[in-house]
N, C-alpha and C positions, 0 to 999 in steps of 0.2 A: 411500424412501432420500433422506436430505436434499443437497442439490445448493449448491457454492459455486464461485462464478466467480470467479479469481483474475488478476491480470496479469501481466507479468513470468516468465514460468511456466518461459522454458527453461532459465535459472540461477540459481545462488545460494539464497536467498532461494524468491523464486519456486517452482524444482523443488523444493525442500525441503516446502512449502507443498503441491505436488500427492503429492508422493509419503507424507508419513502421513494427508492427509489420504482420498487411495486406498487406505492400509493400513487407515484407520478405516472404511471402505465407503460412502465418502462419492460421489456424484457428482462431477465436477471436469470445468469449462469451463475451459481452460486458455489463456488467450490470449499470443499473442506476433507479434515482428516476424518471427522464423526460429526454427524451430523446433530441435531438438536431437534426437538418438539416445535421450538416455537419458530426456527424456519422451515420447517416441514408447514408449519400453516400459512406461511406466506406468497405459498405458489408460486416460487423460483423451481429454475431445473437444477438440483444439487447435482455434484458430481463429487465425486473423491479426489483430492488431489493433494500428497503429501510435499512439500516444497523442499523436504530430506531427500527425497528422491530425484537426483536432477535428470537423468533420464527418462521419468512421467513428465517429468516441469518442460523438458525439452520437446516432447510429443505432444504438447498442449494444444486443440485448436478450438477454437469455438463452431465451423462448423458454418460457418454464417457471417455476411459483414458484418463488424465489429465498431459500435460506435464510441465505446469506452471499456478501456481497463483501467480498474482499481485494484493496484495491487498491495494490500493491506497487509496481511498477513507478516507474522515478526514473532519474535520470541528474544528475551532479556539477556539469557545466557551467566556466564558469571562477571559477580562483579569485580573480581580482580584476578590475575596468575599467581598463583602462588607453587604450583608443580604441572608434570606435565599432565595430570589427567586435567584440569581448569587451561591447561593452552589448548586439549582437543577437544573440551568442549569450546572454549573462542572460538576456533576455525568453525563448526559444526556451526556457531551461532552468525559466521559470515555466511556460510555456506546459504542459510534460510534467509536471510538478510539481505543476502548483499546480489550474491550471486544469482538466487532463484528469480530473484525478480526481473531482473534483467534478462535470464534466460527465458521466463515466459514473455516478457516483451518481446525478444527477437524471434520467439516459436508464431506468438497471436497477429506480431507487423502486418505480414503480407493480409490477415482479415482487418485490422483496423485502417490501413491502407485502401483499402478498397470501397471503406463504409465513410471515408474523407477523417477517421475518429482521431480521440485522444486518447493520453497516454498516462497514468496518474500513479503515483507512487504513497503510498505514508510514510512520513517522517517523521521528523522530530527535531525541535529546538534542541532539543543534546546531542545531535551530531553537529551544532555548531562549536567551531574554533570558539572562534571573537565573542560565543557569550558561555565559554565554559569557565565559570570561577571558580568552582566548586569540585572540579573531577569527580572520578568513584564511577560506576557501573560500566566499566573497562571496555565489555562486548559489545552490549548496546550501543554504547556512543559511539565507538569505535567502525562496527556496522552498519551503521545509517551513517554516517561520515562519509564511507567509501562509499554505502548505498547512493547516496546527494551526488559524488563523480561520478559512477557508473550511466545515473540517469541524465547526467550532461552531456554527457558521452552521446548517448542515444539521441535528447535532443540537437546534436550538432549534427551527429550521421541524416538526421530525419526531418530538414528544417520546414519540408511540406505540413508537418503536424504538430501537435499542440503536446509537449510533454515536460510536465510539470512537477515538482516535490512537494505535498502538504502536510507542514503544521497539525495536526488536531486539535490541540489544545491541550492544559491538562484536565482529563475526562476522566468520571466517574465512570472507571471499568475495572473490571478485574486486575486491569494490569498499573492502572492510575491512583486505585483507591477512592474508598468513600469522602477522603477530603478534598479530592477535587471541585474546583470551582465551577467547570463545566460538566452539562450533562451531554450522555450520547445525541439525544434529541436536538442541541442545540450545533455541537460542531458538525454535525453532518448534516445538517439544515446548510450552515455555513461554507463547509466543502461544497456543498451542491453548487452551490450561487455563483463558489468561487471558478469551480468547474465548467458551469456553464456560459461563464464569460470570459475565460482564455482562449487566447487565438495566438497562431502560432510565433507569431510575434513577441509572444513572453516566453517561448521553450525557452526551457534550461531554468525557470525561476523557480525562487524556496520560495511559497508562502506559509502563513496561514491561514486556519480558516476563516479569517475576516477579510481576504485581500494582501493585507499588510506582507510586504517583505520581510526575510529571515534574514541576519546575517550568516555569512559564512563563515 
């Protein structure tokens, strides 16, 4: 039974993630800072895992070959500097962004290494350059920007595996709003498909989750 350890796990996004990837009988390490009701019923192994913390984020293992990481998990941060308390919260919103996930990639490697796996990041059309017209949400963009290098980075150091940046779309989540066009049910149907037909031949690519490439 192949086994993927995802972040972010108890909304949105996240539970969306455990719950078909539970339907598909997959294993599910499902980490988060508090947990929720409605992943407690979907018979994942939650674990605690705060991405503020990069010496937990650094100790990460699964414990077991690793046939996928999704590392989901993100926070907005502010949307502009205007003094220095909104530049420490910036850095704080790279710190979970940018940095964490990279660090739990190179803590979980040597098990996804082992299990032949992949390597998944969430992103976002607004860390692209070439399609920001509009600026404004400073952190965000800004953090998945660097987040989209980081994980380049990793796919060139790791060209034996499959690691990729996904799109989501914009989803009806907490973080997306009820006007979104997409529901959680639909882009992570999407992610799936998309995930299960990379090979490592496309490390290092943005998509989303239809396939389609991102610009940078």
């Amino acid at each position: 039974m192949p086994t993927l350890f995802v972040t972010g796990a108890n909304r949105g996004l996240g539970l969306e993630f455990v719950r078909q990837y539970r339907a598909a009988g997959w294993d599910v390490i499902a980490t988060v800072r508090e947990s929720s009701p409605e992943l407690e019923g979907l018979g994942a192994e939650i674990r605690t895992l705060d991405l503020g913390d990069l010496e937990a984020v650094s100790a990460a293992r699964a414990g077991r070959p690793l046939d996928l990481l999704i590392a989901n998990a993100g926070t907005y941060g502010p949307r502009d500097a205007e003094d220095a308390g909104d530049a420490q919260e910036w850095l704080d919103t790279f710190a979970v962004n940018t940095v964490a996930p990279y660090m739990l990639a190179k803590a979980l490697l040597p098990e996804v290494r082992e299990a032949g796996g992949k390597l998944v990041v969430v992103s976002t059309r607004m860390a692209s350059l070439a399609d920001n017209g509009s600026g404004g949400f400073l952190a965000y963009r800004s953090s998945k920007t660097a987040l989209n290098m980081a994980w380049k980075t990793l796919a060139l150091a790791n060209p034996e595996l499959a690691c990729v940046m996904l799109h989501p779309g914009w989803v009806q989540t907490r973080m997306g709003g009820s006007n979104a066009p997409v529901t959680p049910e639909q882009s992570i149907a999407g992610m799936m498909r998309v995930i299960e037909g990379i090979t490592p031949a496309q490390s290092g690519a943005f998509l989303d989750y239809e396939g389609q490439s991102v610009p940078w």
